[in-house]
C-alpha positions in Angstrom: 2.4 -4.8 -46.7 3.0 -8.2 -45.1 3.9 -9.7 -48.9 5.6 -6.5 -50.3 8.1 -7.0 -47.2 9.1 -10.3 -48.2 10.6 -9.2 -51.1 12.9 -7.2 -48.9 13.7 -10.5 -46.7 14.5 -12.5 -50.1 16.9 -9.9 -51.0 18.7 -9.8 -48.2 19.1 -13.8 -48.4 20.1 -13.4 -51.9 22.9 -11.1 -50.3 23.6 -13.7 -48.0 24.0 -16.6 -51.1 26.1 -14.3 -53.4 29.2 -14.3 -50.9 29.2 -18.1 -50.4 30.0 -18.7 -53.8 32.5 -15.8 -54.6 35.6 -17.5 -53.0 35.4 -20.6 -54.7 35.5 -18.7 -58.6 38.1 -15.6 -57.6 41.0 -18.0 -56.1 42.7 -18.8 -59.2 43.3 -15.5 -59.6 43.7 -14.3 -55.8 45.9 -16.8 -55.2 48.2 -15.9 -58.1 47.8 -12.0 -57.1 48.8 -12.8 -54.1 51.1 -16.0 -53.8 49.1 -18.0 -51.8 49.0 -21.5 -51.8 46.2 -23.6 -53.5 45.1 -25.1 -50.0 45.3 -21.3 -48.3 41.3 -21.4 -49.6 40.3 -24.1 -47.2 41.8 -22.3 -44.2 40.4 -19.2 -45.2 36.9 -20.7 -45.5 36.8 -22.7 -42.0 37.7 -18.8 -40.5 34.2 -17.7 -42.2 32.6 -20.6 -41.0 34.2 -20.3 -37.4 33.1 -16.7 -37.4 29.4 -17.8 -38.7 29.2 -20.9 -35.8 30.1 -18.0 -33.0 27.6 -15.4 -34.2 24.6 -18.4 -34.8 25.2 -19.4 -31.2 25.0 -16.0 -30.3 21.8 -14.9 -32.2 19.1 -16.1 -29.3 20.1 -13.6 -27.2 21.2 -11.0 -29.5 17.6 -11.5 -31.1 16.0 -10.9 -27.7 17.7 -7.9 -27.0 18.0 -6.3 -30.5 15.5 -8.2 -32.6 15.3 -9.4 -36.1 15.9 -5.8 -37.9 18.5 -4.4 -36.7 21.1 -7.4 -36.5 19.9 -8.0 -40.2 21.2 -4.8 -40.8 24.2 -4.6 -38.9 25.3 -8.1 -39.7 24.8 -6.7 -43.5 27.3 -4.0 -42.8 29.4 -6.1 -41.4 29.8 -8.3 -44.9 29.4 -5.2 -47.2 32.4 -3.9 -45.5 34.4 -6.9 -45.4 33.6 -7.1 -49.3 34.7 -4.1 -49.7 38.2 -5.0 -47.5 38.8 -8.2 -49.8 38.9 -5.9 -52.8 41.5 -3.8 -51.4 43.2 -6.6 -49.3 47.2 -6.4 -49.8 47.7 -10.3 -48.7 46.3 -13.2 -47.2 46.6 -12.5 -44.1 44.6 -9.2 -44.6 42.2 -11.6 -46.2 42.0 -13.9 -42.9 41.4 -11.0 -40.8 38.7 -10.2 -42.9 37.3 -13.7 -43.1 36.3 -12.7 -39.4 33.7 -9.8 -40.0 32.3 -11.6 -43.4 31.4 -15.5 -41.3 29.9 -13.1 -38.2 27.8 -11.0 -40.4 26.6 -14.2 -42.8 25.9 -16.3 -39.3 24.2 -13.4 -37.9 22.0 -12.9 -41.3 21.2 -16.5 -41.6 20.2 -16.9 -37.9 17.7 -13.7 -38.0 16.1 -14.4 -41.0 15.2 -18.2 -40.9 14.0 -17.3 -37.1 11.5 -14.2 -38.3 10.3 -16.5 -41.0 9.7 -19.1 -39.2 7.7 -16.7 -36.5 5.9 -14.8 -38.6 5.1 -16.8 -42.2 4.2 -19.9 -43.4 6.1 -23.0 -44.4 6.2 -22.0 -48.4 8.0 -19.1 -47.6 10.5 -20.3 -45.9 11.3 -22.7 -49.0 11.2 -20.0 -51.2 13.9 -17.9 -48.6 16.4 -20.7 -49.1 15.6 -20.9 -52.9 16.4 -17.5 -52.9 19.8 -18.2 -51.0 20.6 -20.4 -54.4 19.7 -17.3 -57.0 23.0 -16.3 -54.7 24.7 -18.6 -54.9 24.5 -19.0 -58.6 24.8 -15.2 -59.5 28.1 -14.8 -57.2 30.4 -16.9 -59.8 28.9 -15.0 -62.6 29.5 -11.8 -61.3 33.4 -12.7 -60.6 33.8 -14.8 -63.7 32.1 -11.3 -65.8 34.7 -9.2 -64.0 37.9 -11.7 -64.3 36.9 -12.2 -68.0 36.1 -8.5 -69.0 38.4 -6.2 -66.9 40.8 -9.2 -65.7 40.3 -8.4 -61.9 38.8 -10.6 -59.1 39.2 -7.1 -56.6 36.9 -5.6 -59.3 34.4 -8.3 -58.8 34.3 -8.3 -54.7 34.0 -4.4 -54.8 30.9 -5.4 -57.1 29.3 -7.6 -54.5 30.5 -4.9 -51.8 28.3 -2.6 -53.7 25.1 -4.5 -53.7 25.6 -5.1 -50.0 26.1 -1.7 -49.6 22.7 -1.1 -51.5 20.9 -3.4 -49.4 22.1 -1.4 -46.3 20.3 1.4 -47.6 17.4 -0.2 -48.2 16.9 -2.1 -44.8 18.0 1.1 -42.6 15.1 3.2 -44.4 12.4 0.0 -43.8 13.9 -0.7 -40.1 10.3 0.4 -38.3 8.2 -2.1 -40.5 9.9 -5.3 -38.8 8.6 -4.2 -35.5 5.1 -3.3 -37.5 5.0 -6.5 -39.5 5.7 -8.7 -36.8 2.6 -6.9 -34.5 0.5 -7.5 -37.6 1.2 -11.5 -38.3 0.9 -11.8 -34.1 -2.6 -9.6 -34.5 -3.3 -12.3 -37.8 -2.3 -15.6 -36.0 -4.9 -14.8 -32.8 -7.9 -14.3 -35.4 -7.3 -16.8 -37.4 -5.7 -19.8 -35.3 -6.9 -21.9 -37.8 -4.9 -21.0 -41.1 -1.8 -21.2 -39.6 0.1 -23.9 -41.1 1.5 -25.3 -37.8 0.3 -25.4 -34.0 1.9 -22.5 -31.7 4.1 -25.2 -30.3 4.2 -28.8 -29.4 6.3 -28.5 -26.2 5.7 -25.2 -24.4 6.0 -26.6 -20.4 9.6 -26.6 -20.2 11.6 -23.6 -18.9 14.9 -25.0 -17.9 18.1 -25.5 -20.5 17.0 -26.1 -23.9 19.1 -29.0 -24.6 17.0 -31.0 -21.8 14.0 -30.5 -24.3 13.1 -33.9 -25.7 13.3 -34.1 -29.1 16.7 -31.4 -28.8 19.2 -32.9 -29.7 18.6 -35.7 -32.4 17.1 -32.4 -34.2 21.0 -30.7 -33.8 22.1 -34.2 -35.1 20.1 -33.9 -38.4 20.8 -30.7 -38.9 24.7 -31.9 -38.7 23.9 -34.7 -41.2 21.9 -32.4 -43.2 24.5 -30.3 -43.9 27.1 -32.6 -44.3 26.0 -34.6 -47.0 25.0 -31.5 -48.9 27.9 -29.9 -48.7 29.9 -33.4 -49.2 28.2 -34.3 -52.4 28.9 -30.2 -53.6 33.0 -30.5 -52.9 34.0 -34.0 -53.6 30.6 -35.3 -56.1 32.7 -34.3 -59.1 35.7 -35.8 -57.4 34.2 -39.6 -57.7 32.5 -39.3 -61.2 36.1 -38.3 -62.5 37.9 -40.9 -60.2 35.4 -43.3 -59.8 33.6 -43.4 -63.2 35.7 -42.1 -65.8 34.1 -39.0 -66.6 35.8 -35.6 -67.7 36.3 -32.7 -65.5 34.2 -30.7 -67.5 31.0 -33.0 -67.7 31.4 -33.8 -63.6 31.3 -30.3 -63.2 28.2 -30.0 -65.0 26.0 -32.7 -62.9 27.1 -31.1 -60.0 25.9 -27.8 -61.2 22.3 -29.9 -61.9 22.6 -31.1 -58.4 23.2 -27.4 -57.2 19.8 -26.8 -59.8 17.9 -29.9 -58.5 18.3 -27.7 -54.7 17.4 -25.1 -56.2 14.6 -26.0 -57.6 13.4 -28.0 -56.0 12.3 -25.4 -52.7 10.9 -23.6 -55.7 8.4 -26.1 -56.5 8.4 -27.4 -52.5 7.6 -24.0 -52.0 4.2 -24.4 -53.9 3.9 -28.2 -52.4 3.5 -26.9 -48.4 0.3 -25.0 -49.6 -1.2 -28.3 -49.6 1.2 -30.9 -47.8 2.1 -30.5 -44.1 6.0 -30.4 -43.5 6.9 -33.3 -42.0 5.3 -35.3 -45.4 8.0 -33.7 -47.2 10.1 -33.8 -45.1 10.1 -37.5 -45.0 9.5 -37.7 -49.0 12.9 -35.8 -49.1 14.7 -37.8 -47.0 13.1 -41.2 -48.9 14.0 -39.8 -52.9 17.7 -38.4 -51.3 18.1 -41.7 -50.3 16.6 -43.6 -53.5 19.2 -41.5 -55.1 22.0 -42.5 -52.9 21.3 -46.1 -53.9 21.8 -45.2 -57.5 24.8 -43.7 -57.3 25.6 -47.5 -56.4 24.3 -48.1 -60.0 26.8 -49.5 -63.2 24.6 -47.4 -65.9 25.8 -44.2 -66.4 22.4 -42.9 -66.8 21.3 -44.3 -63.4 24.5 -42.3 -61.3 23.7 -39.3 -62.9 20.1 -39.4 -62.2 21.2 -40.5 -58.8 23.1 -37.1 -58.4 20.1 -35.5 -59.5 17.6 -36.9 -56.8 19.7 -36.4 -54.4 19.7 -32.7 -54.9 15.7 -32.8 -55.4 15.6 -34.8 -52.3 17.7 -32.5 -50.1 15.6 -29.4 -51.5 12.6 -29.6 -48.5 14.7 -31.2 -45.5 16.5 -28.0 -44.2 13.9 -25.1 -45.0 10.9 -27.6 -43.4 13.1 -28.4 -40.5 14.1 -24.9 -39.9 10.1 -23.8 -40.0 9.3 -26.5 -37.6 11.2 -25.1 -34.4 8.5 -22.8 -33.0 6.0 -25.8 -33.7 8.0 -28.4 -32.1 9.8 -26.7 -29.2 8.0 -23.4 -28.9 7.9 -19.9 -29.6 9.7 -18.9 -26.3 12.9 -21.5 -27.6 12.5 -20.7 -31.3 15.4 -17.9 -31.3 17.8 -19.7 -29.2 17.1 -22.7 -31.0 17.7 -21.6 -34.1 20.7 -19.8 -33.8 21.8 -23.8 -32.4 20.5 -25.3 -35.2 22.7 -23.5 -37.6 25.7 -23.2 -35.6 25.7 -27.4 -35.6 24.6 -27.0 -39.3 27.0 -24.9 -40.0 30.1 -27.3 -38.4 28.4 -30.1 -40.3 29.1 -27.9 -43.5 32.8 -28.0 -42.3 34.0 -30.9 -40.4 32.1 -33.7 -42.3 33.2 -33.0 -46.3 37.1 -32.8 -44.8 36.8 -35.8 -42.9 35.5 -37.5 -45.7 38.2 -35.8 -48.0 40.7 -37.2 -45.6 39.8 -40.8 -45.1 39.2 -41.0 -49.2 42.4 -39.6 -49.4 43.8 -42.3 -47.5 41.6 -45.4 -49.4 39.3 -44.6 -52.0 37.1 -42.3 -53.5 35.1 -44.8 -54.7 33.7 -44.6 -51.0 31.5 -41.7 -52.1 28.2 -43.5 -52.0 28.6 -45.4 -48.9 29.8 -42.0 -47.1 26.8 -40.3 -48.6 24.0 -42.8 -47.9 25.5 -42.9 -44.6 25.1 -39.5 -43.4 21.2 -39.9 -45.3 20.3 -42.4 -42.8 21.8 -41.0 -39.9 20.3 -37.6 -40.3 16.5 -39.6 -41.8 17.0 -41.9 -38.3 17.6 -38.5 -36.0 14.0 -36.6 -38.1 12.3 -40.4 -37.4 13.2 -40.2 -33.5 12.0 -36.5 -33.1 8.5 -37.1 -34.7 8.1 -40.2 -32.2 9.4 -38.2 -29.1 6.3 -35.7 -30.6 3.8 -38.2 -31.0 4.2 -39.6 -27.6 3.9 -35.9 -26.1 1.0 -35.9 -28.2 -0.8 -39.0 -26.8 0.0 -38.5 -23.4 -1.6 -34.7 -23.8 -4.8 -36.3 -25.1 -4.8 -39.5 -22.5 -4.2 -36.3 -19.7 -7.1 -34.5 -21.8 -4.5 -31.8 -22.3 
């Protein structure tokens, strides 16, 4: 039952994946519809994302008092509704208005699903969650490019999505008891078998005061900041240097960046497979060292070596976030775990915002050819932050055995 559930959970994170990506393919067309600006896109994503950094700070609470099931399902009404409000949406401003519901549902989905993974299931499956956040991702600009192409309507396209949120609705309000159920079970699971879990209950389980006085705190909310903005950095303005930079067509820069987008992709796929064997932290660390390796060819004046460069870096990126995210209950225990990670992806989530602008602005203002300096920047920041949690851990770890705790 346990297994057959997770299909449900992947769903809903394909759900979450599809909208991410709708915006970016309809707003040629809205923007015509409508006479919006080019730029109006940008303002109307950071409301999303201001709506999705509110509800993530709010989800250790709301998790507490509600639990995992029935924010998933609200929150999923909430974007299946605001879907179905962009389709109809008269102008932009009706649009920004709905920009609202749609970032407080996605926080709120993100926030309850990474948490009850990371409870209840092991370290593959929470790679395989995020992989299934990309199957989103990729299938929103199909579904809006089929509609555009075939009936010449983006509203067409959003009441599409709107559907299939509405469908997955459905299906979590009729299978609302078994996250209570499944939950009991995995707890019932864990206590039998203490040693098949794939991490400890928790590393640091003495502290009861505010979690940002936990050691180890907040370099983790720094590398989730990093994390996210050198993902979502390389995504928006990767293509940007190639063409700029390196003299290659729009057309073919747009194409490695949707191998980098694959390389994520696929990569917690295979990662997904890897933690079976390999404890999080190695891969962690082995993503952090071939994102890196791939930073430094970016540097590279072979054609072949950039591209490849591109490449790693999306391979590399594809364990960081899912393995970090699995590792809260482990590292800062259970009791922390939901506040925790509704914090982790409100700071990963302003990463996603504040860091690819800023780095828009200065190259902007200099050169794009700054690209790889930016991007192994943030690499080594966010690998420095991972390096100083692990040694805050291994110190708790040696004074427990020196106090024969």
């Amino acid at each position: 039952m346990a297994s057959m559930f997770l299909i449900i959970i992947y769903l809903a994170f394909i759900s979450l994946g599809i909208p991410d990506s709708l915006l970016g393919a309809a707003w040629p067309s809205m923007r015509t519809d409508l006479g919006a600006s080019f730029g109006f896109a940008g303002i109307m994503s950071m409301v999303v994302a201001g709506g999705t950094i509110v509800s993530s700070l709010a989800s250790g609470s709301l998790l507490r008092r509600v639990g995992a099931g029935k924010i998933t399902l609200i929150s999923c009404l909430l974007t299946a509704a605001a879907l179905l409000g962009f389709s109809l949406a008269p102008s932009v401003i009706w649009l920004t208005v709905l920009a609202i519901p749609l970032g407080l549902g996605g926080g709120a989905i993100d926030a309850a699903l990474n948490h009850y993974v990371a409870e209840h299931y092991k370290a593959h499956h929470m790679n395989w969650l995020h992989c299934f956040w990309g199957v989103g991702a990729t299938l929103g600009p199909i579904i809006m490019s089929y509609f555009i192409a075939e009936h010449n309507s983006w509203r067409n396209g959003y009441s599409a999505v709107s559907k299939i949120q509405f469908s997955l609705v459905v299906i979590l309000f009729v299978t609302l008891p078994l996250w209570k159920r499944i939950a009991a079970m995995k707890e019932i699971e864990q206590a039998r078998h203490p040693q098949d879990q794939s991490r400890p209950d928790s590393e640091i389980t003495s502290y009861r005061g505010n979690v940002f006085q936990i050691k180890g705190v907040k370099p983790t909310l720094i590398s989730f900041l990093f994390y996210c903005g050198v993902e979502t950095t390389v995504g928006l303005w990767g293509a940007s240097y190639l063409v700029g930079a390196r003299d290659m067509s729009a057309e073919t820069a747009a194409g490695w960046i949707s191998l980098y987008y694959g390389g994520i992709t696929i990569g917690r796929l295979i990662t997904g497979f890897i933690t079976l064997m390999v404890h999080n932290r190695v891969l962690i660390l082995f993503g952090q060292i071939v994102a890196i390796a791939g930073g430094l060819m970016l540097l590279a004046p072979l054609p072949s070596l950039f591209l490849i460069g591109i490449i790693l870096i999306g391979v590399g990126l594809a364990p960081i976030y899912p393995g970090l995210l699995h590792e809260t209950p482990a590292r800062f225990g259970r009791e922390h775990s939901a506040k925790l990670m509704g914090y982790q992806m409100a700071v990963a989530y302003t990463g996603s915002t504040l860091l690819p602008p800023l780095f828009g602005f200065i190259a902007g203002r200099t050169s794009i050819g700054l690209f790889p300096f930016v991007v192994l920047a943030f690499l080594i920041c966010m690998l420095m932050s991972v390096e100083k949690v692990n040694l805050i851990l291994n110190k708790q770890k040696e004074g427990q055995s020196l106090t024969g705790g």
